[in-house]
C-alpha positions as CSV (number, residue, x, y, z in Angstrom):
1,X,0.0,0.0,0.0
2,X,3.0,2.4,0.7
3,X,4.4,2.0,-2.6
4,X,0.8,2.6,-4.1
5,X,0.8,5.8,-2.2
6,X,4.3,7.0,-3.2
7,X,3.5,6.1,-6.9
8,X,0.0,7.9,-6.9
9,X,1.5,10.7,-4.6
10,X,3.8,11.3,-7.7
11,X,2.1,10.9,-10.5
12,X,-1.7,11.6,-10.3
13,X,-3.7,14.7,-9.9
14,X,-6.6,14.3,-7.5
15,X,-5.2,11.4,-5.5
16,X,-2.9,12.9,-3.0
17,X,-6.2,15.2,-2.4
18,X,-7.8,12.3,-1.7
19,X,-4.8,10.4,0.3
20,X,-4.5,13.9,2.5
21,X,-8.3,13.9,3.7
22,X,-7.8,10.5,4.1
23,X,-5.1,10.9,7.2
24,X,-7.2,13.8,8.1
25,X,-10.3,11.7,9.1
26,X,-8.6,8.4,9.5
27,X,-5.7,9.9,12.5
28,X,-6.2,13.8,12.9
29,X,-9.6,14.2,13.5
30,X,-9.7,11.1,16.1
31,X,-6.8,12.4,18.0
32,X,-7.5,16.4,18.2
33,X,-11.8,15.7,19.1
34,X,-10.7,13.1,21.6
35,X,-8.4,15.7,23.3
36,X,-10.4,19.0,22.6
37,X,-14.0,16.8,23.7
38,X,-13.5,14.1,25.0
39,X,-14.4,10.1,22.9
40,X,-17.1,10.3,21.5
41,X,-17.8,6.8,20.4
42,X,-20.0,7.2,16.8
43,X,-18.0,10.2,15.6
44,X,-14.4,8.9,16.1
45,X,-15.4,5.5,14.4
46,X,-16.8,6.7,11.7
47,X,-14.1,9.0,11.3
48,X,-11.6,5.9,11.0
49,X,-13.8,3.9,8.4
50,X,-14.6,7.1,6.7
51,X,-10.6,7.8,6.5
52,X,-9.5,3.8,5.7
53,X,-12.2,3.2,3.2
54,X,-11.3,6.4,1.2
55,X,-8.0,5.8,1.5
56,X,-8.3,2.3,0.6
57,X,-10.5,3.4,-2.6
58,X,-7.8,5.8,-3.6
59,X,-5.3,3.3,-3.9
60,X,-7.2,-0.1,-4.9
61,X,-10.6,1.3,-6.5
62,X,-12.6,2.8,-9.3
63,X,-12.9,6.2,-10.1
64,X,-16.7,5.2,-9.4
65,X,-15.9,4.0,-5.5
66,X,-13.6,7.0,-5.1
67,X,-16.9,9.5,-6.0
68,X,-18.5,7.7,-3.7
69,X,-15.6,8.0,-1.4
70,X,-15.3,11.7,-1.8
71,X,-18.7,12.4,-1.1
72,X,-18.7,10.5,2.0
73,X,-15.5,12.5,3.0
74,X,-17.3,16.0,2.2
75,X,-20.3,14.7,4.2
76,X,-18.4,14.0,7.1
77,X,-16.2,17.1,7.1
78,X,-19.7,19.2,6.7
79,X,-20.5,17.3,10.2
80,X,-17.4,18.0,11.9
81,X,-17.7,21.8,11.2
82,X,-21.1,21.6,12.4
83,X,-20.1,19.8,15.7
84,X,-17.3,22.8,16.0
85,X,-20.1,26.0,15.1
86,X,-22.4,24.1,17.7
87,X,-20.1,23.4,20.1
88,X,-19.2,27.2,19.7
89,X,-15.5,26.4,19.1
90,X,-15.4,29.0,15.8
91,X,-13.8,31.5,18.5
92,X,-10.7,30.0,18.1
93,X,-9.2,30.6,14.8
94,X,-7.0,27.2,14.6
95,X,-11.0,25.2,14.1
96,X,-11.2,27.5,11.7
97,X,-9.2,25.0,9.6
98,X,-11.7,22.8,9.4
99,X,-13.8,24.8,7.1
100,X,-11.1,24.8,4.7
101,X,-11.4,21.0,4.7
102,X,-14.3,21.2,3.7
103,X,-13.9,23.5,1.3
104,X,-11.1,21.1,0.2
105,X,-13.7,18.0,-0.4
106,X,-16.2,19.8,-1.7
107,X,-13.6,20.9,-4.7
108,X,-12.3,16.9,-4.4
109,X,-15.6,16.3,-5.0
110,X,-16.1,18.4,-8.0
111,X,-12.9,17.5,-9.5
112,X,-13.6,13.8,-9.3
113,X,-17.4,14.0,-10.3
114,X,-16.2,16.2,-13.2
115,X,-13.5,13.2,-14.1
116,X,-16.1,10.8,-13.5
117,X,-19.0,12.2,-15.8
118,X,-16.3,12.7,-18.6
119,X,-14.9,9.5,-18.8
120,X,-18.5,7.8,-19.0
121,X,-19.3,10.4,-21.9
122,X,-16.1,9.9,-23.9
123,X,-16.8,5.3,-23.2
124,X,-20.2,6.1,-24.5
């Protein structure tokens, strides 16, 4: 899987986009939410399957599974920054980065939908 990484982190556009959210959700976000709020059970699981699976689609799957990937991703960063504007933790500007992750999969998203949708039109 490494050497998949180091080959897609060289050579491909939208993949090391992809691989980057992945280690976001997969050992960031579990780590910092832990610390900042303590475990919270459903949201730091979901954050690891959401971070493996799209990493595992990125380097093993179909651009199909990858869209479907990338939307979970920006689904799942659109719940986190809801957690922090609910929580009220938009005070401090570091959470602050979070909305640019999601700004991040939402133009992941686009980029790999837009892919997508042209590679079905050119196969017929």
């Amino acid at each position: 899987m490494f050497f998949k990484i180091k080959k897609i982190l060289t050579y491909h556009d939208s993949e090391p986009t992809e691989i980057t959210q992945s280690l976001v959700w997969l050992l960031v976000y579990p780590i910092l939410y832990s610390i900042e709020h303590g475990f919270n059970v459903w949201l730091i699981v979901f954050s690891v399957i959401v971070g493996f699976s799209s990493l595992y689609s990125t380097c093993y799957h179909s651009l199909k599974i990858r869209k479907i990937m990338a939307f979970a991703v920006f689904l799942f960063s659109v719940v986190a920054c809801t957690m922090y504007l609910i929580k009220g933790d938009y005070t401090c500007p570091t959470h602050w980065l979070w909305a640019l992750i999601s700004l991040s999969a939402l133009f992941n998203l686009r980029r790999i939908c837009n892919h997508y949708y042209l590679s079905i039109s050119q196969n017929g």
